[in-house]
C-alpha positions in Angstrom: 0.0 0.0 0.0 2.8 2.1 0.8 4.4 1.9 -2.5 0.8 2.7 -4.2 1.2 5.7 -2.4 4.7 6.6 -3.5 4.3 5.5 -7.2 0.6 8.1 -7.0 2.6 10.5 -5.5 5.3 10.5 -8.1 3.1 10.4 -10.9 0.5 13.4 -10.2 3.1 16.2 -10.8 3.2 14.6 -14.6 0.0 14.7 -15.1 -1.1 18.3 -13.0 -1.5 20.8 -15.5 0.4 24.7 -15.0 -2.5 27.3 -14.3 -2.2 31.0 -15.7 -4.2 33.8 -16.2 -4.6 36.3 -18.4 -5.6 40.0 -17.7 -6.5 43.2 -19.2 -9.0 46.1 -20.1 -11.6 46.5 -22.5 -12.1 50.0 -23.6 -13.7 52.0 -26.5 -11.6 53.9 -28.7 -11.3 56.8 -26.8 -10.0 54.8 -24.3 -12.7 54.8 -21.6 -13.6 52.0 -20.1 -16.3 49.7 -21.2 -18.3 48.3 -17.9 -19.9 44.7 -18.2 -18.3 43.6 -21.3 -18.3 39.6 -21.4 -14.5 38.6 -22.3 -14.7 35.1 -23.6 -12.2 32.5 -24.3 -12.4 31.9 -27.8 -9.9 30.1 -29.3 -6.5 28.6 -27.6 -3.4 27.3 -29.7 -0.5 25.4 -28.2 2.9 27.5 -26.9 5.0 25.0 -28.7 4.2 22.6 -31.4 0.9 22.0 -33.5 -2.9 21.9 -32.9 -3.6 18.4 -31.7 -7.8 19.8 -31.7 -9.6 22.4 -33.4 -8.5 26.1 -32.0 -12.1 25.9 -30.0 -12.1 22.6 -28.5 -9.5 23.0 -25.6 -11.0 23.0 -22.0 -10.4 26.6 -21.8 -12.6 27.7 -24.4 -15.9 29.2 -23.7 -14.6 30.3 -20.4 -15.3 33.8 -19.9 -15.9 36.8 -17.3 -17.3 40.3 -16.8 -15.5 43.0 -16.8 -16.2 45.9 -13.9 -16.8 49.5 -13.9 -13.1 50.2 -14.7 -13.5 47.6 -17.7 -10.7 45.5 -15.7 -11.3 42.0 -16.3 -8.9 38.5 -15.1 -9.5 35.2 -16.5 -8.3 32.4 -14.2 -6.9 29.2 -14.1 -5.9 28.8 -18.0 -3.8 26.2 -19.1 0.0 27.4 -19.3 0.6 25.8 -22.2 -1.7 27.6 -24.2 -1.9 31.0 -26.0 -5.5 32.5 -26.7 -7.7 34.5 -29.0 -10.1 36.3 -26.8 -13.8 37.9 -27.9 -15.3 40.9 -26.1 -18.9 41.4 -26.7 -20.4 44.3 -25.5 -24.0 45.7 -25.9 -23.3 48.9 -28.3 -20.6 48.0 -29.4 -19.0 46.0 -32.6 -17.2 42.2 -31.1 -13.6 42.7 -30.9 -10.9 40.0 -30.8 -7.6 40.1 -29.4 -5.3 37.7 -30.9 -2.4 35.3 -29.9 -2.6 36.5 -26.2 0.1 34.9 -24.1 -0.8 35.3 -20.2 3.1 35.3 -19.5 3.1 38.8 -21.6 1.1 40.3 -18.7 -2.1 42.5 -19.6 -4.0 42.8 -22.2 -6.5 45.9 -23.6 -9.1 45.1 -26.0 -10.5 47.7 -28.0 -13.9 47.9 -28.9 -15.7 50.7 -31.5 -19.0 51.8 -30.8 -21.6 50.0 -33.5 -23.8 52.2 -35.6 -27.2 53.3 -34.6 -29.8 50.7 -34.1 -31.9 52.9 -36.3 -30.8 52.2 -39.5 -32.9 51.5 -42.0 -32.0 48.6 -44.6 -34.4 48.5 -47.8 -34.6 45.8 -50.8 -36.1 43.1 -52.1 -36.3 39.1 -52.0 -37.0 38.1 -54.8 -37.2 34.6 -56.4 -34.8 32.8 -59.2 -37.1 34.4 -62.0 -37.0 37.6 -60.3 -39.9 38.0 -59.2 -40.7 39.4 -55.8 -40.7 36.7 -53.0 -44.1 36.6 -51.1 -42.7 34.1 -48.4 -40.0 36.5 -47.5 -39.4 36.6 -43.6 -40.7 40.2 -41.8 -40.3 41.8 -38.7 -43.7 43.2 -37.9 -42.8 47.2 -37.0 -39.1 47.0 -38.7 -40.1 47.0 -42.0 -41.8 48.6 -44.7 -43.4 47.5 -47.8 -42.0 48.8 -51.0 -44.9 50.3 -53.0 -43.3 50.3 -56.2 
């Protein structure tokens, strides 16, 4: 029993994985901070060597946290041997990615542009293979507006 122990004991250092974290800002681009952005995990890539998985199937993917008032944000426990592509989202604002982000480079500031007013108005037609205009066309009741030519 004694050696069970021993040989366990040996053996869970190999097989414990390095933790990390990667931290940062997201701000718009004027620099102010962006409160309650979601930072996500989005895709990871090994440190050294080649993609084993797709870029989105490591454990860390899909992880993902707030950030505050100041726009700070810290995502914990990432695997050390992994760099990341990161997503803010942000309501108001476009997505923005930050790419090949190594949590031994220290922080990290995402910048996000404002996106265009929710009142823009998008006119045209569906139309069918013979060009004529498609009745089954999907509408938004209140967003829309038939064309009277």
């Amino acid at each position: 029993m004694q050696k069970l122990i021993a040989v366990l004991v040996l053996l869970v250092p190999l097989f414990a994985q390095a933790s990390s974290e990667i931290g940062g800002r997201v701000v718009d681009a004027a620099g102010a901070p962006v409160a309650q952005a979601t930072v996500h995990v989005y895709e990871a890539w090994p440190r050294v060597g080649v993609n084993t998985v797709c870029p989105s199937c490591y454990r860390d993917c899909g992880k993902q946290v707030a950030t505050g008032d100041d726009g700070a944000f810290r995502l914990r426990e990432l695997d050390d041997a992994l760099v990341f592509r990161l997503l803010a989202v942000a309501e108001g604002y476009e997505p923005a990615f930050a790419g090949k982000v190594d949590p031994r480079d220290g922080t990290v500031t995402i910048a996000m542009k404002k996106r265009a007013s929710e009142g823009i108005l998008i006119r045209g037609r569906v139309v069918d293979p013979e060009g004529k205009l498609a009745g089954w066309a999907p509408r938004r009741s209140g967003r829309t507006r038939k064309d009277a030519s």
